[in-house]
C-alpha positions as CSV (number, residue, x, y, z in Angstrom):
1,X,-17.7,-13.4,-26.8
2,X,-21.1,-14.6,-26.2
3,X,-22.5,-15.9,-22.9
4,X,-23.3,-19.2,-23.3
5,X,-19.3,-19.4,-24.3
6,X,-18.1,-17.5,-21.5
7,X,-19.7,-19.8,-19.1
8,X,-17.2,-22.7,-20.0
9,X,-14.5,-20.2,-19.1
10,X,-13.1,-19.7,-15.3
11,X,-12.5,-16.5,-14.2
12,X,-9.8,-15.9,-11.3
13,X,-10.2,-12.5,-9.9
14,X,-7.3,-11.7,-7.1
15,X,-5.1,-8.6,-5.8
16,X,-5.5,-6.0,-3.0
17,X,-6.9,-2.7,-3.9
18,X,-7.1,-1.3,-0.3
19,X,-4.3,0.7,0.7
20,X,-3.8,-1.1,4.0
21,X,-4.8,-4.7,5.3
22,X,-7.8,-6.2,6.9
23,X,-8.0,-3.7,10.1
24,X,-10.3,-5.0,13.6
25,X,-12.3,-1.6,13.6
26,X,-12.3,-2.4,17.7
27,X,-8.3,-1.0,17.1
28,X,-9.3,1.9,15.9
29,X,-8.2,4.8,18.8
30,X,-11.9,6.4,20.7
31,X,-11.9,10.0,20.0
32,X,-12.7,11.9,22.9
33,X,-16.0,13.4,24.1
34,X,-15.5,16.8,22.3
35,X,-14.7,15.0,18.5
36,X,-17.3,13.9,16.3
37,X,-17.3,10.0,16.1
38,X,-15.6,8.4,13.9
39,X,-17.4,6.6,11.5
40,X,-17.0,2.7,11.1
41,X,-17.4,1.1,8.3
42,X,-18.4,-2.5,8.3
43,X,-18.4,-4.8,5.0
44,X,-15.6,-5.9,2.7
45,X,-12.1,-6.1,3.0
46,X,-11.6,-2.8,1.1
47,X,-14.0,-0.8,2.8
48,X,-12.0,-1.0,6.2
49,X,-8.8,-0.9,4.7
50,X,-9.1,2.5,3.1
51,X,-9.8,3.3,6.9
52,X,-6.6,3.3,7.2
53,X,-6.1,5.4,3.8
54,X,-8.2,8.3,5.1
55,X,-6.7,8.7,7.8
56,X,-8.9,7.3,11.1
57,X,-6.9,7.3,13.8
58,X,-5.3,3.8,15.7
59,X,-3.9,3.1,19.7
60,X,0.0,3.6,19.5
61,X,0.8,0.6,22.1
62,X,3.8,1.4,23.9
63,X,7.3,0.0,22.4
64,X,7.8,-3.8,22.5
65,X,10.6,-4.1,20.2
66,X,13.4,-2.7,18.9
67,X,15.6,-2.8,15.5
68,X,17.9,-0.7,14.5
69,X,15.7,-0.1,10.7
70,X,12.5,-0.9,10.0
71,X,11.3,-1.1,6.0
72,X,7.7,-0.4,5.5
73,X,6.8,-2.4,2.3
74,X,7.9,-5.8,1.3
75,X,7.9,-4.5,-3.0
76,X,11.1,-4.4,-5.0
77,X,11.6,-1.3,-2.9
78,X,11.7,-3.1,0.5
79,X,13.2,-6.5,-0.5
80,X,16.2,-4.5,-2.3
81,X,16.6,-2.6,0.9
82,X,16.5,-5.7,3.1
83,X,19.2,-7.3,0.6
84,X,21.4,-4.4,0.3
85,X,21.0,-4.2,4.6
86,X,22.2,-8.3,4.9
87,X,24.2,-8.2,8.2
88,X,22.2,-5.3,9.7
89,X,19.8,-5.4,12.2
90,X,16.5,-4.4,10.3
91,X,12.8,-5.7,10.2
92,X,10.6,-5.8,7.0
93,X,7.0,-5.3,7.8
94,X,4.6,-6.0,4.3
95,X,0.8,-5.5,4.9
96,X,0.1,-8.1,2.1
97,X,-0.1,-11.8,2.8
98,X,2.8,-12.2,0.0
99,X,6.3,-10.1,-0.8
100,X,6.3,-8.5,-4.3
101,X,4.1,-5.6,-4.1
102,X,3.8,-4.7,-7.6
103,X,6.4,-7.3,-9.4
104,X,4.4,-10.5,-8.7
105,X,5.4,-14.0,-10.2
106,X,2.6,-16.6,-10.3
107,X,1.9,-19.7,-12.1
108,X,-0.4,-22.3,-13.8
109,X,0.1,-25.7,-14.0
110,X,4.1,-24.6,-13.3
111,X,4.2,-22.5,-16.1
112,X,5.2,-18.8,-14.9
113,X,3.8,-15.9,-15.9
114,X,3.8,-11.8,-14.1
115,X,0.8,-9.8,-13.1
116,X,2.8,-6.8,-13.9
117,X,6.4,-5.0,-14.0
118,X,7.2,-6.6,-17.4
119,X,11.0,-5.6,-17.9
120,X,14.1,-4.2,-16.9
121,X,16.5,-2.6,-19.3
122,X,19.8,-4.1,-19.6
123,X,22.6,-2.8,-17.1
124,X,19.9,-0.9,-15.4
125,X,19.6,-0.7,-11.4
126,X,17.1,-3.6,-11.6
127,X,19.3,-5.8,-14.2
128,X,22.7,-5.3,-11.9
129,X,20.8,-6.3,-8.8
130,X,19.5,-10.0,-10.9
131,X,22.9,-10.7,-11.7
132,X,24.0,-10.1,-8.1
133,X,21.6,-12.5,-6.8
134,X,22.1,-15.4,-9.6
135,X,19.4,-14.4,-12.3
136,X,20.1,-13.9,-15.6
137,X,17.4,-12.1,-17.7
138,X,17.8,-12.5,-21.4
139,X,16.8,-10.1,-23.6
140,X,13.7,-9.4,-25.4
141,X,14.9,-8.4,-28.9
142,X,12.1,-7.9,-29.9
143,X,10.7,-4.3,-31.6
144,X,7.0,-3.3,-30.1
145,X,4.4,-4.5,-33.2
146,X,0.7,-2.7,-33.3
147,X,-2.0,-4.8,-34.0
148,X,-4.9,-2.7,-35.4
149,X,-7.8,-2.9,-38.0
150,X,-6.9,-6.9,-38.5
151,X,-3.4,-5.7,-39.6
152,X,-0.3,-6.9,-37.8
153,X,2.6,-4.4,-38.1
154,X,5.9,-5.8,-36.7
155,X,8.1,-2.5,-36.2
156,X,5.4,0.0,-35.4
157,X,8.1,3.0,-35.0
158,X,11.7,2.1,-36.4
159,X,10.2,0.6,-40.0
160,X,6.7,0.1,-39.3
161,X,4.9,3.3,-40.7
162,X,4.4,2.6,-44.1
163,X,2.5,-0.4,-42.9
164,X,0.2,1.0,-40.6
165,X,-3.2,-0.1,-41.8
166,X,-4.3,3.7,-42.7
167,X,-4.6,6.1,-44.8
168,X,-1.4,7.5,-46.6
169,X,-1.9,11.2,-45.0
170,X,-2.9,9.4,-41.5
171,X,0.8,7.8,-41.9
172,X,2.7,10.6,-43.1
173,X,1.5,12.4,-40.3
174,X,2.9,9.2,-38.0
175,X,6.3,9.7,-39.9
176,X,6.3,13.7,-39.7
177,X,5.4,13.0,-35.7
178,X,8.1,11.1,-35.5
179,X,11.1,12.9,-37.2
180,X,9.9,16.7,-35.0
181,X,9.9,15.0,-32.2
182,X,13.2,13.6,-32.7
183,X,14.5,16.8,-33.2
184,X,13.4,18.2,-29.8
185,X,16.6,18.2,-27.6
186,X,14.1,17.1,-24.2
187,X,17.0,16.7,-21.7
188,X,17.9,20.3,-22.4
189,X,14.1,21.8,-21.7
190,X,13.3,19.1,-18.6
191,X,11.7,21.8,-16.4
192,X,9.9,23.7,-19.7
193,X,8.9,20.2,-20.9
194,X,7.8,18.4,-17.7
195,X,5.3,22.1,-17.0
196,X,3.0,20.8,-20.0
197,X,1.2,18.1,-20.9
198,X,2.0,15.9,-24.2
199,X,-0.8,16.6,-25.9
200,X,0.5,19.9,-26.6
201,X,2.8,17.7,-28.9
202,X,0.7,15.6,-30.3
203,X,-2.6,17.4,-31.0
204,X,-1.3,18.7,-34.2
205,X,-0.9,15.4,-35.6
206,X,-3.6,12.1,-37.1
207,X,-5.9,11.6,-34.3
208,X,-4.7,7.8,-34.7
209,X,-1.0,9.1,-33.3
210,X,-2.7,10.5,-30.2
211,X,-4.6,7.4,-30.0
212,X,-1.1,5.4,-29.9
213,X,0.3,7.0,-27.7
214,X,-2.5,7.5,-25.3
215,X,-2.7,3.8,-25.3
216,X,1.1,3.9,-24.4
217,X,1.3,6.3,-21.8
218,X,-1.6,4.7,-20.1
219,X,0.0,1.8,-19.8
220,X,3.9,2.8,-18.9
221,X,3.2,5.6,-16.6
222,X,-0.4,5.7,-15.7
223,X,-1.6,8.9,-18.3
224,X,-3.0,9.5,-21.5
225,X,-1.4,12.3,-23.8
226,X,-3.8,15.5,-22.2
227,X,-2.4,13.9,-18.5
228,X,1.1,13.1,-19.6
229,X,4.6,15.2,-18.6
230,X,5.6,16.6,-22.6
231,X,9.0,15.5,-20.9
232,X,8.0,12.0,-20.0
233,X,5.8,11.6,-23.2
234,X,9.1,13.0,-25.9
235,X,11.7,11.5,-23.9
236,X,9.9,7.5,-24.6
237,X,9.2,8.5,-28.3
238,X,12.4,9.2,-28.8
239,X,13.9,6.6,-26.8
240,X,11.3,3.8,-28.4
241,X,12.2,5.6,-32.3
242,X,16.2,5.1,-31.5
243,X,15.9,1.4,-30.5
244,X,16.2,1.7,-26.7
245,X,13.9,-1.0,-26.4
246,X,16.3,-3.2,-27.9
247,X,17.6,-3.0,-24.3
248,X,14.9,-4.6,-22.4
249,X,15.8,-8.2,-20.1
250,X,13.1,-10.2,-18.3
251,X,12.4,-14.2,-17.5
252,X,8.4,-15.2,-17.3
253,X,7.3,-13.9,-14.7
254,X,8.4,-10.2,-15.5
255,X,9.9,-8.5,-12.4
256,X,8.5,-10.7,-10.3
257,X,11.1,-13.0,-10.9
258,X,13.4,-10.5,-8.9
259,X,10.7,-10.3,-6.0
260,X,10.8,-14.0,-6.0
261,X,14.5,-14.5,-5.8
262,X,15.4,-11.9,-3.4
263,X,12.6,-13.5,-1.3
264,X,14.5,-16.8,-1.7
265,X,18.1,-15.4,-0.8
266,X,16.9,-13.5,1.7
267,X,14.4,-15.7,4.1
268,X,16.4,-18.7,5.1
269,X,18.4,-16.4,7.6
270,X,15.7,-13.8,7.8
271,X,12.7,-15.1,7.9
272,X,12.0,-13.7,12.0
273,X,12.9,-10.6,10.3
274,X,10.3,-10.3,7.3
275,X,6.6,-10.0,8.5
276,X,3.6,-10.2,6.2
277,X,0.1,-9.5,7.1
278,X,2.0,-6.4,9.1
279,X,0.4,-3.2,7.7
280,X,2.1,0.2,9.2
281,X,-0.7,2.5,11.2
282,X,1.7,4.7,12.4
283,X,5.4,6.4,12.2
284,X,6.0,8.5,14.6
285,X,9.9,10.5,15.4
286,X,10.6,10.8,18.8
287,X,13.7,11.8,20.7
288,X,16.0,10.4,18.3
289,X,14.1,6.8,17.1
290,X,10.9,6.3,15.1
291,X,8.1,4.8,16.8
292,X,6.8,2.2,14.5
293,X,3.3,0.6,15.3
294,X,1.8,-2.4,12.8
295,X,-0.9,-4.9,12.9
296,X,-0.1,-8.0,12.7
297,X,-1.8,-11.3,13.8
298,X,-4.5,-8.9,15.3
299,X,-2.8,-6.9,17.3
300,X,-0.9,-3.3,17.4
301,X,2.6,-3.9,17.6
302,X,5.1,-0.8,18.2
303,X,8.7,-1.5,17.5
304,X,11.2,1.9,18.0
305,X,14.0,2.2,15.0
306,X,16.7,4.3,14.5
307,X,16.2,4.7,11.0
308,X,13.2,3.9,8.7
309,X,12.8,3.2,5.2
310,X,9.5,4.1,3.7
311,X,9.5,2.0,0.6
312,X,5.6,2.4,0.2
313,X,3.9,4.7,-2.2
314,X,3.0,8.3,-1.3
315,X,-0.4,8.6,-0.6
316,X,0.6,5.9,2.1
317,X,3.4,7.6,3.4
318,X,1.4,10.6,3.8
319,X,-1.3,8.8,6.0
320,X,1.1,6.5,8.1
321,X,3.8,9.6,8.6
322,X,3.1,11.7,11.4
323,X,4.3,15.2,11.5
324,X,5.1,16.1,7.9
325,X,5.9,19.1,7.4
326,X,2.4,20.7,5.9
327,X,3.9,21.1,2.6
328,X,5.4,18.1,2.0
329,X,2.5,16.3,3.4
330,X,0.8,18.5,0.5
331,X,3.2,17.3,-2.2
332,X,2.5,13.7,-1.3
333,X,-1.3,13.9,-1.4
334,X,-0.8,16.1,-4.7
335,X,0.6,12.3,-6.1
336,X,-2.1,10.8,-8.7
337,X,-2.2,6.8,-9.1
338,X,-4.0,5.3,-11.7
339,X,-6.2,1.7,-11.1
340,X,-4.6,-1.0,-12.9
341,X,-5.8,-4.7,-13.4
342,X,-3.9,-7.0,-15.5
343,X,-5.6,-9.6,-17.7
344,X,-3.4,-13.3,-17.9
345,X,-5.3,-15.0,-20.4
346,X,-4.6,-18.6,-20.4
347,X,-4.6,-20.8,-23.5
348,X,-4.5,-24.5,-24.2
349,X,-2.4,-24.3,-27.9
350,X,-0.2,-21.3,-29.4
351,X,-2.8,-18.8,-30.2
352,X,0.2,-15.7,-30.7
353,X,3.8,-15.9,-30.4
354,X,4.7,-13.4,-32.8
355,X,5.8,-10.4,-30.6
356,X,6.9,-9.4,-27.4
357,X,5.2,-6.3,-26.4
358,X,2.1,-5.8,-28.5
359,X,0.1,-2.3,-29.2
360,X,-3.8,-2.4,-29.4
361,X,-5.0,1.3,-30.4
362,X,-8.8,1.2,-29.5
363,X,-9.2,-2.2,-27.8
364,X,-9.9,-2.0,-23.7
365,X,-7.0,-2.9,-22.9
366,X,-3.8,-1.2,-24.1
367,X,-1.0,-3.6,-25.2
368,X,-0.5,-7.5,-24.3
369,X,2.9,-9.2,-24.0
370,X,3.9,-13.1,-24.8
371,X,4.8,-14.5,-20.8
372,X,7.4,-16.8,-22.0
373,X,8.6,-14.6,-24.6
374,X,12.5,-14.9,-23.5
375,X,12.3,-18.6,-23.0
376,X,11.0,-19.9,-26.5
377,X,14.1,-19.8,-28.1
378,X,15.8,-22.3,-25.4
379,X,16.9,-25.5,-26.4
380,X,14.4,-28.1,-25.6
381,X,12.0,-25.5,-24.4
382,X,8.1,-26.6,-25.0
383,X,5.3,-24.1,-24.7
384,X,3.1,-25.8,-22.1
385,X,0.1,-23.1,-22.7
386,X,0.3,-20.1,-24.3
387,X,-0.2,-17.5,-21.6
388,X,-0.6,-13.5,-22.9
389,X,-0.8,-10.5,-20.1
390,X,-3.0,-7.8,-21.3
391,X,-2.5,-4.2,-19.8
392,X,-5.9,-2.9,-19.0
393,X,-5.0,0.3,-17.3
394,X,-8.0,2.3,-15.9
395,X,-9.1,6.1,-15.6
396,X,-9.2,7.1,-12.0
397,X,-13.3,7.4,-11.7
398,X,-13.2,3.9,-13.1
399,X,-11.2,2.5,-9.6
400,X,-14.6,1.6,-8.1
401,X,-14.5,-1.0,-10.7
402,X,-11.9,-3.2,-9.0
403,X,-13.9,-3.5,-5.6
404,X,-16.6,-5.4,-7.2
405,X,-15.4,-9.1,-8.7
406,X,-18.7,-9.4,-11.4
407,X,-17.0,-5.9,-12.7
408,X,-13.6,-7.7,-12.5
409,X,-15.2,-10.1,-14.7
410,X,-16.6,-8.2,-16.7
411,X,-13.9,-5.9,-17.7
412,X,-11.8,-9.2,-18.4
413,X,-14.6,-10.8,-20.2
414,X,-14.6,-7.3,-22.8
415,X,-10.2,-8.1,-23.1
416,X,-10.9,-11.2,-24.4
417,X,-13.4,-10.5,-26.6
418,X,-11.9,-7.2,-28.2
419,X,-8.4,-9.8,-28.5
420,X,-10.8,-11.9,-30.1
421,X,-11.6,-9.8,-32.6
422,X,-8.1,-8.1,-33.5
423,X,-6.6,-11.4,-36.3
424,X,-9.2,-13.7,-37.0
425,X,-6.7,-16.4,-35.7
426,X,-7.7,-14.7,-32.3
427,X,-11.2,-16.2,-32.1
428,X,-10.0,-19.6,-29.6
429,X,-11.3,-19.8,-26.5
430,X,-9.1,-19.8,-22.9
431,X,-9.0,-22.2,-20.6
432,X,-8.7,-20.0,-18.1
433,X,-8.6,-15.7,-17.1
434,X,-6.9,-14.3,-14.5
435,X,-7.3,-10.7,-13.6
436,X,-5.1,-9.5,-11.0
437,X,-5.9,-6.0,-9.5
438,X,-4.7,-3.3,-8.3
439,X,-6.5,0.0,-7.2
440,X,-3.1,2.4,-6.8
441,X,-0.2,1.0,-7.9
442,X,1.7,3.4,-10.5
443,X,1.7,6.8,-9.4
444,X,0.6,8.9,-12.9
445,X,3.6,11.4,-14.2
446,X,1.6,14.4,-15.0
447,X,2.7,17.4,-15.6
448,X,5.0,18.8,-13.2
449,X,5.0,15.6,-10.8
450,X,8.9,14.9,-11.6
451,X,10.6,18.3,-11.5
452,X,8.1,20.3,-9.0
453,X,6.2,17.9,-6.7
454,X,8.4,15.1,-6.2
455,X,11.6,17.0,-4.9
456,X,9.2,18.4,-1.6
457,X,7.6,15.2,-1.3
458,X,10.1,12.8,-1.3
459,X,13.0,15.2,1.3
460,X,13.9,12.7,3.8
461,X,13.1,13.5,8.2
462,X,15.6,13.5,10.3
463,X,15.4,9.5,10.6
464,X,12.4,8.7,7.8
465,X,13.8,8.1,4.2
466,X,10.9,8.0,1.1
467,X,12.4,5.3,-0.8
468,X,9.6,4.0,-3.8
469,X,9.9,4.5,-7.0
470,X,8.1,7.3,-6.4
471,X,10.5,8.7,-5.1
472,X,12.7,8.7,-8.2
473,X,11.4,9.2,-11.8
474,X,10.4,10.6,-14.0
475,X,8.0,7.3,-14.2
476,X,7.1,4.6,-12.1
477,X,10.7,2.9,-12.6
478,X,11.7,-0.4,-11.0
479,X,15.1,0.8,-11.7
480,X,14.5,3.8,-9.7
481,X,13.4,1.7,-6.7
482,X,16.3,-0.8,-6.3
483,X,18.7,2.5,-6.9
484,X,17.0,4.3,-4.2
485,X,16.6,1.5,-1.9
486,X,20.8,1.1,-2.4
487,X,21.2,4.3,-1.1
488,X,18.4,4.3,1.6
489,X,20.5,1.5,2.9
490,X,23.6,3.5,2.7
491,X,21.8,6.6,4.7
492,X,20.4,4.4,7.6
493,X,23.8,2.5,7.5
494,X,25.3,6.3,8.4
495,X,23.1,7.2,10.7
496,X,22.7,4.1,13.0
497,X,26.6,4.1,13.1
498,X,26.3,7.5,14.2
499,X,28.4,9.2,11.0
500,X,28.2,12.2,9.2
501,X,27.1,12.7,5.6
502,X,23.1,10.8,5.5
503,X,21.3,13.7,4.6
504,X,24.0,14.9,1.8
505,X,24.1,11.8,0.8
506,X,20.2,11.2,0.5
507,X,19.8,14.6,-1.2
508,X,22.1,13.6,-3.8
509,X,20.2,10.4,-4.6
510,X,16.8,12.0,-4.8
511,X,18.3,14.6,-6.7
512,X,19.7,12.0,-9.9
513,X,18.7,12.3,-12.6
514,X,17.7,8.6,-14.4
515,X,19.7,8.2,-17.9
């Protein structure tokens, strides 16, 4: 894409990627005489924000409220809690100005589309909790195509090989990939699997099979092949070669269809009780309650619970949790996140509405799905524009990317042009580009993460349970976080009212292993 054409195009840049909210450095807590001074950082949003990330310490006001459970993060994680909790005496603090956290539904010109969390799998965690609440998601049925060298290939796995645009030993070695990995039995070697990376795997293969997958990893749990669990990496080929994504449910919007409808069941009666702009300095146990202390309309709140949920990501936990046990602390700040902006590319005509979920080997981004996908076959249904998502994950050096918004625009500027250049029918220009951002959203399932490092990091205190996705596995699963957030409720439930059995019964859940 030249200049002169990308001038006529506007570029939205938007998304948080601070771990923690605009923070008054005058809040931050004086160190004494005998500490060094803390440094304060003055600028941008970010800069302050990851303030709170490293760790600077903040004034724990004394207690002005009280609730029997408090939910640190207003994600899928949070909102399921607060659902599963109706009746309960809980508050729902959310540093962002908006509930969602990662599943995000927005909209142009009242045409919906998602800045992330594409799907759930039917009859999954996340699927049973729709129909609960009055959604429907139909499903995709659609297999994942690849798009590469000008070719489209509709089947890529199941039927596609033979028409991989390569040569015949390139896709003989795809086929010969495919049918040993199939004959691994993964479930059986988890621990031996998940202790090496899937490169081991595919290294003996076409470089172009690496390629693919890399592109695929990247994108579904944060990691190319050398970075990948060999468990995580066998268990999708295998799962993706024996139709499972035949499975997959969603409405525009992706998951944030599900963030958007909790939100609307659960605010008319509990609106006092779900706080944005609230970011969580401090969580502090303390005699039998949790000492809670947010921000929120400039000022240090502290609110004392009896139970907490911690449905935000590690590396948050770790910095907002005070004393963790040194090795768990450890295990959290072991977790690896990768930067991820998503690309909504906005057109004024159909441009591509061949395929769902749609494989780019070599392009910047990784794959790109159709927004409306699920909705085109409706009766009477008209495409207003034709809206694609493009997964542009990033490598962790390249985070410092998402702080700038000319390298925003950039980076989205290279999507379009490299989808521009895949089918010659590609070369129309947007109307608009939307790049939503995100500097650590999906924590990366490396090798070892789900089987070693996740079990210490996730063990619940005495009155703090870790209830992300993060907390589940063996990826970043949204199924995992409405399952966990269904039995976080269940553990404060017990241990508010006083019974026995929460810290069996939240050992067992952390302990499941996802079919």
């Amino acid at each position: 894409m030249t200049p002169s054409r990308r001038e006529f195009i506007k570029f939205v840049v938007a998304g948080s990627v601070a771990a923690g909210g605009p923070i008054d450095p005058t809040l931050l807590a004086v160190p004494d005489s005998k500490s060094p001074s803390v440094p304060l950082v003055h600028g941008e949003r970010f800069e302050v924000c990851h303030q709170i990330r490293d760790g600077h310490p903040f004034k724990h006001p004394d207690t002005t409220r009280n609730a029997d459970i408090v939910i640190v993060g207003g994600g899928l994680a949070g909102l399921s809690a607060a659902y599963f909790l109706r009746g309960k005496d809980w508050l729902l603090l959310e540093k962002e100005p908006q509930f969602g956290g990662n599943a995000l539904q927005e909209e142009f010109q009242g045409q919906i589309y998602g800045t992330g969390s594409a799907y759930a799998y039917r009859d999954d965690e996340g699927d049973q909790l729709a129909s609960e609440i009055g959604l429907r998601m139909p499903l995709v049925n659609s297999p994942d195509p690849t798009i590469v060298n000008r070719t489209y290939v509709p089947d890529t796995w199941k039927t596609g090989i033979d028409q991989l645009p390569y040569p015949k030993e390139v896709r003989e070695s795809f086929k010969k990939f495919r049918d040993d990995t199939m004959k691994i039995k993964v479930g059986e070697k988890m621990a031996e699997l998940d202790a090496q990376p899937f490169s081991n795997f595919t290294a003996a293969y076409a470089p172009e099979v690496q390629q693919w997958w890399d592109g695929f990893g990247a994108s579904n749990w944060g990691a190319t092949t050398e970075e990948s669990s060999a468990y995580v990496g066998l268990a999708n080929v295998q799962d993706l070669t024996s139709g499972g994504d035949s499975k997959r449910a969603i409405l525009p919007g992706g998951l944030g269809c599900l963030t958007h409808k909790l939100v609307e069941v659960l605010q008319p009666k509990y609106q006092e009780r779900m706080l944005d702009n609230a970011a969580v300095v401090a969580a502090i146990q303390d005699h039998g309650v949790v000492r809670v202390t947010y921000l929120h309309q400039g000022k240090l709140i502290t609110v004392s619970a009896k139970a907490v949920l911690m449905c935000a990501p590690k590396h948050i936990a770790s910095r907002i949790v005070m004393g963790l046990p040194s090795r768990q602390k450890t295990a959290m700040r072991r977790y690896r996140f990768a930067p991820y902006p998503v690309v909504n590319v906005i057109f004024p005509k159909p441009v591509y509405n061949r395929g769902y979920d749609n494989w780019c080997p070599g392009s910047v981004f990784t794959d790109f799905i159709v927004a409306d996908w699920t909705m085109q076959k409706n009766p009477g249904y008209q495409q207003k524009h034709n809206i694609l998502s493009f997964y542009t994950p990033l490598r962790e050096l390249e985070r410092s990317t998402l702080l700038d918004e000319n390298g925003c625009k950039s980076l989205a500027a290279r999507v379009l042009s490299d989808f521009q250049k895949l089918l010659p029918e590609f070369n129309v220009d947007p109307v608009e580009v939307r790049i939503y951002r995100r500097g650590h959203p999906m924590f990366m399932a490396v090798p070892g993460q789900y089987t070693k490092n996740r079990p210490v990091a996730s063990r619940p205190l005495d009155r703090i349970f870790f209830g992300n996705s993060d907390s589940g596995g063996p990826e970043s699963l949204t199924s995992e976080a409405v399952r966990l957030s269904r039995a976080g409720a269940e553990w404060a439930e017990l241990l508010v009212g006083g019974k026995p059995g929460a810290r069996e019964l939240a050992e067992k859940a952390l302990l499941a292993i996802p079919e």
